[in-house]
N, C-alpha and C positions, 0 to 999 in steps of 0.2 A: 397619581392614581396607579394601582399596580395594573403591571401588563398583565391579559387573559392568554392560556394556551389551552385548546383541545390536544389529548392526545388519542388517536385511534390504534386502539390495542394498550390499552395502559395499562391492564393488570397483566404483562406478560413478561418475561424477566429485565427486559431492556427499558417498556413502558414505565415500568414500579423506577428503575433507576432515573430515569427521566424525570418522571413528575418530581422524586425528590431532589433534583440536583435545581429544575427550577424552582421549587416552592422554596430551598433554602435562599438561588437569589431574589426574592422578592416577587415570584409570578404569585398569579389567581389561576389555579391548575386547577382544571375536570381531566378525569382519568374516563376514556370512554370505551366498554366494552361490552361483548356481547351479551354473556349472561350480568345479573348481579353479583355484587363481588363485595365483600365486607376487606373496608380498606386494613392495612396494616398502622398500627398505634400511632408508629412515627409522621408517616403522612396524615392523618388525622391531626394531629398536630398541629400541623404545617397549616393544614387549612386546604387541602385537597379533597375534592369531591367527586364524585362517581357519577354517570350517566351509561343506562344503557343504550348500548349503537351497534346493530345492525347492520354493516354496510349492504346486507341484501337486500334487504326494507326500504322500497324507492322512498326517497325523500326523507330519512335517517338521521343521516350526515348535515343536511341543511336544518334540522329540528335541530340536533348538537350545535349547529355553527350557531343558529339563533339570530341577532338583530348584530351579532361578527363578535372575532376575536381576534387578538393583535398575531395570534400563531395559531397553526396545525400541524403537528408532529403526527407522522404517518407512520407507525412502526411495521405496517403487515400490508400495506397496499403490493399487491402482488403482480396485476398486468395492466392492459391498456385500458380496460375497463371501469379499474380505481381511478387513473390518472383523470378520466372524463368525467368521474363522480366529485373527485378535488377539482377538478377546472370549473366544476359548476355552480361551487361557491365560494370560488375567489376573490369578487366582489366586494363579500363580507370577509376576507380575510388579508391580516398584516402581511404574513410570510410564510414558506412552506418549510418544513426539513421533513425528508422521506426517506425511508429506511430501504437500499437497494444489497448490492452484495459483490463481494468482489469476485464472485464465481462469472459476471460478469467480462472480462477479458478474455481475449484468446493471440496464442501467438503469432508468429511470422510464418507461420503454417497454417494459420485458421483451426487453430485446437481450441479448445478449452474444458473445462472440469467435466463437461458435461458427457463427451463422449470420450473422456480419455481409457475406458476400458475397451473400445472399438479402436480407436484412430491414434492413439499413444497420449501418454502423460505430457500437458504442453510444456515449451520451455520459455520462459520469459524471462525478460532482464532485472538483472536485482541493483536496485528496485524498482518495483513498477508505478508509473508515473500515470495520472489522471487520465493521459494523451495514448494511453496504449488504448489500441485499436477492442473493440468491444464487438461481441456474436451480433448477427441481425435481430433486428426485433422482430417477433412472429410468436406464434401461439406452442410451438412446438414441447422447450423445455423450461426448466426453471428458468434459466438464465435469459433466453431468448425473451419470456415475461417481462423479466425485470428489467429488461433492456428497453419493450414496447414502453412499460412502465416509465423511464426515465424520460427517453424524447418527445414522447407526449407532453409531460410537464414542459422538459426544455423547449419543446419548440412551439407552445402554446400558450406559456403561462405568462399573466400580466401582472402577477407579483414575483417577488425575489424566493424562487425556489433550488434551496437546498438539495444536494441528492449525495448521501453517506452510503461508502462502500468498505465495509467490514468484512476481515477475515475470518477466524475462528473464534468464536463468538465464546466466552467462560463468565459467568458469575455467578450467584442466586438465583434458585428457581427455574433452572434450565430443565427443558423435557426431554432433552437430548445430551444430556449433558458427555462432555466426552472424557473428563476427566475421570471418569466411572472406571475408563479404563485400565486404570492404574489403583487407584482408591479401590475398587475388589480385590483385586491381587494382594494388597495390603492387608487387607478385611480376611482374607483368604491365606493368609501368611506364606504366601507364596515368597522365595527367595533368591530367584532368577527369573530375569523377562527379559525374551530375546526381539532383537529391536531390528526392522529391514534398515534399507539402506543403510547401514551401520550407528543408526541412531540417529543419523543425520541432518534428515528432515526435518524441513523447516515451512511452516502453515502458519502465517501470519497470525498472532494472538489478539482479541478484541476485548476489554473487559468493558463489562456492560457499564461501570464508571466512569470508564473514558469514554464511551460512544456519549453516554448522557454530556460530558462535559463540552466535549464538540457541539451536542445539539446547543449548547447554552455559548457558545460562543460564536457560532452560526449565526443565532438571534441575534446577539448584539451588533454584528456587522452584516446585516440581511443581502445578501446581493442574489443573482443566480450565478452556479457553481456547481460542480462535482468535486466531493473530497475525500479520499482512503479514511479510513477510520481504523486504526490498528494503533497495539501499546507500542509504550516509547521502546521498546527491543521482540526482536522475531526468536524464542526461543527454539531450538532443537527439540526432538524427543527425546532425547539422554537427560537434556536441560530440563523439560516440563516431568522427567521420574523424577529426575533428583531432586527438583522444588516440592513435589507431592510428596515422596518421602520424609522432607523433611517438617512437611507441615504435620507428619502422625509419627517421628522421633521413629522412622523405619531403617531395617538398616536391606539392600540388599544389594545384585549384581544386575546392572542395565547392560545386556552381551551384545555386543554389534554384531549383526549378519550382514555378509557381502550381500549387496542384490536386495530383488524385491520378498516380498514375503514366500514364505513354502507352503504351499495352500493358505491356510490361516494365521500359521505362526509366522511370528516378528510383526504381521498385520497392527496396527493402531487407527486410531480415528485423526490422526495428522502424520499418516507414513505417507508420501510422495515423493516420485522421481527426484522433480528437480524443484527447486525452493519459490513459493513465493514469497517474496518479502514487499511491504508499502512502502512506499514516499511520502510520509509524512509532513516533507517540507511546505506544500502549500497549504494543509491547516495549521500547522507553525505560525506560518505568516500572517493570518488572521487571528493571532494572540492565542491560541490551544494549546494549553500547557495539559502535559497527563497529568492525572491525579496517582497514578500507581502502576505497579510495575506486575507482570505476569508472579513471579514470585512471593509475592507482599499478597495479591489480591485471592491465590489462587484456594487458601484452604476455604472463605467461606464458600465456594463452590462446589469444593469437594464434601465439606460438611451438610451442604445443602443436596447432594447428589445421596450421601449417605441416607441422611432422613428419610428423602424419595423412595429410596428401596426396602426403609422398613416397612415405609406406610404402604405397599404394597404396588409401588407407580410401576409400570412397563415400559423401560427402554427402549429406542425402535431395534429392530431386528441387526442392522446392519451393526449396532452397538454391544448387542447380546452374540455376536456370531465370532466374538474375541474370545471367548471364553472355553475354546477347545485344551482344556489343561493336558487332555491324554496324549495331543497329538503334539504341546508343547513338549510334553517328559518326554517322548519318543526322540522327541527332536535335540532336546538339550542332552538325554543318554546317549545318545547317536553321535553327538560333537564329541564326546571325548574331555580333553581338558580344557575346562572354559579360562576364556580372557574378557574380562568385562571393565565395567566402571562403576564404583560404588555408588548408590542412589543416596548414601547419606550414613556413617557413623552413627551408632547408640552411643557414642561419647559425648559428652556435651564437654 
């Protein structure tokens, strides 16, 4: 008999990756989300189906679990609130995998993402291993959420719950997508982008087809755990121009800037101090193999980023606020003679 999974949030771009990675190995997937959603062709297919959930709707959750299923993929549980809503039908349920986030960590100084524009950019060891110390749980920031979020589970749960901690998140149907950043400029025939930290930085890459693959291999070895979820390489910024160029045959100059950004310019949605990079080794060991690589995976992202802007979607702000081109030319007339790195050859 095929194993049953609910996913909560399944029509969101990590969900849709989900349901298909398990409908292809032989689950019975519901996709559960809040409004109705007209599935896409492929999962239809598959044999995947749709329930609307609510998680605000006391007793929602437990209507979806129904008389139980072998899993619950949690892709949007947020704080300690969800985690009490999943402990309530555990019951009826095989195994957990929950979607948390690696903004979750803080260094040997008690930093993290959260207030690094108060208390400095953290510094953590590359790479960062399960075991790094994580903010308090409390109501305060994201992270702080997601952390009440995770020990709740861990330190209550009477099944084997998963808890996946993803860098920068890139695939299809992303609402924030950050590869926008680069993908306009292109759009835009822009033909220098000047990059802080010298292009350097590095912000752990997540494709939403490897997170699905981990959820599926999670299931097959159910235990409780915490596991990074990041592609099999941390590319640079220099590295994620020069794969996006090359996925639209662009040619231009990725210019390293000493230092941080100059108000907005050399700014990106993965410029930081110092690198995060995951440790991938303990979901290795649980047989997690990537399915693909930042580069391979990354145009239909950017194609799907594209679409988004015809159809008229709004980026959030902190996305939209890259796009000071005046105060870039100011900056790039100002430097004089550039030295950069090709994003990518018109030669084939």
């Amino acid at each position: 008999m095929a194993r049953s999974a609910l996913i909560v949030g399944g029509s969101g771009q990590i969900g849709r990756a989900v349901a298909l990675r398990l409908a292809e190995d032989g689950w019975r997937v519901v996709a559960g989300q809040r409004k109705p959603w007209v599935l896409p062709e492929g999962l239809r297919r598959l044999g995947v189906t749709t329930a609307t959930l609510d998680r605000a709707t006391p007793g929602a959750l437990a209507a979806a679990v129904g008389t139980g299923v072998d899993a619950v993929i949690d892709m949007v549980a947020y704080d300690e609130s969800h985690a009490r809503q999943l402990l309530d039908v555990q019951s009826d349920v095989g195994a957990f995998v929950i979607l948390s986030s690696a903004s979750v960590y803080r260094d040997g100084r008690g930093r993290s993402l959260d207030e690094a524009r108060d208390t400095g950019f953290p510094e953590f060891p590359t790479p960062i291993g399960e075991d790094q110390p994580t903010v308090e749980p409390g109501p305060e920031t994201y992270s702080t959420r997601k952390v009440a979020l995770e020990q709740t589970l861990l330190n209550n749960g009477r099944r084997p719950v998963t808890i996946l901690r993803p860098g920068a998140i890139h695939g299809p149907g992303s609402t924030h997508p950050r590869e926008w950043f680069f993908v306009r400029r292109i759009l835009d025939k822009r033909r220098a982008v000047p990059l802080a930290y010298r292009g350097a930085s590095r912000f752990h890459t997540s494709a939403t087809v490897n997170i699905a693959e981990l959820c599926r291999a999670a299931l097959a070895d159910p235990r409780t755990r915490v596991l990074n979820a990041g592609d099999p390489d941390a590319p640079t910024v220099t590295e994620i121009g020069a794969a996006i160029a090359a996925a639209y045959d662009h040619d231009w100059r990725l210019i390293p800037m000493d230092g941080p950004p100059v108000g907005m310019v050399g700014g990106s949605p993965w410029a930081i101090a110092h690198p995060i990079v995951l440790d991938m080794s303990h979901a290795e060991a649980i047989g997690y193999r990537a399915v693909t690589s930042y580069d391979k995976a990354v145009g239909g992202a950017c194609r799907s980023a594209e679409a988004s802007a015809r159809a008229g979607v709004k980026f959030p702000a902190y996305i939209e606020a890259l796009f000071d081109y005046a105060a870039e030319d100011a900056w790039l007339a100002g430097r004089g003679r550039e030295r950069g790195h090709p994003g990518r050859s018109s030669q084939r």
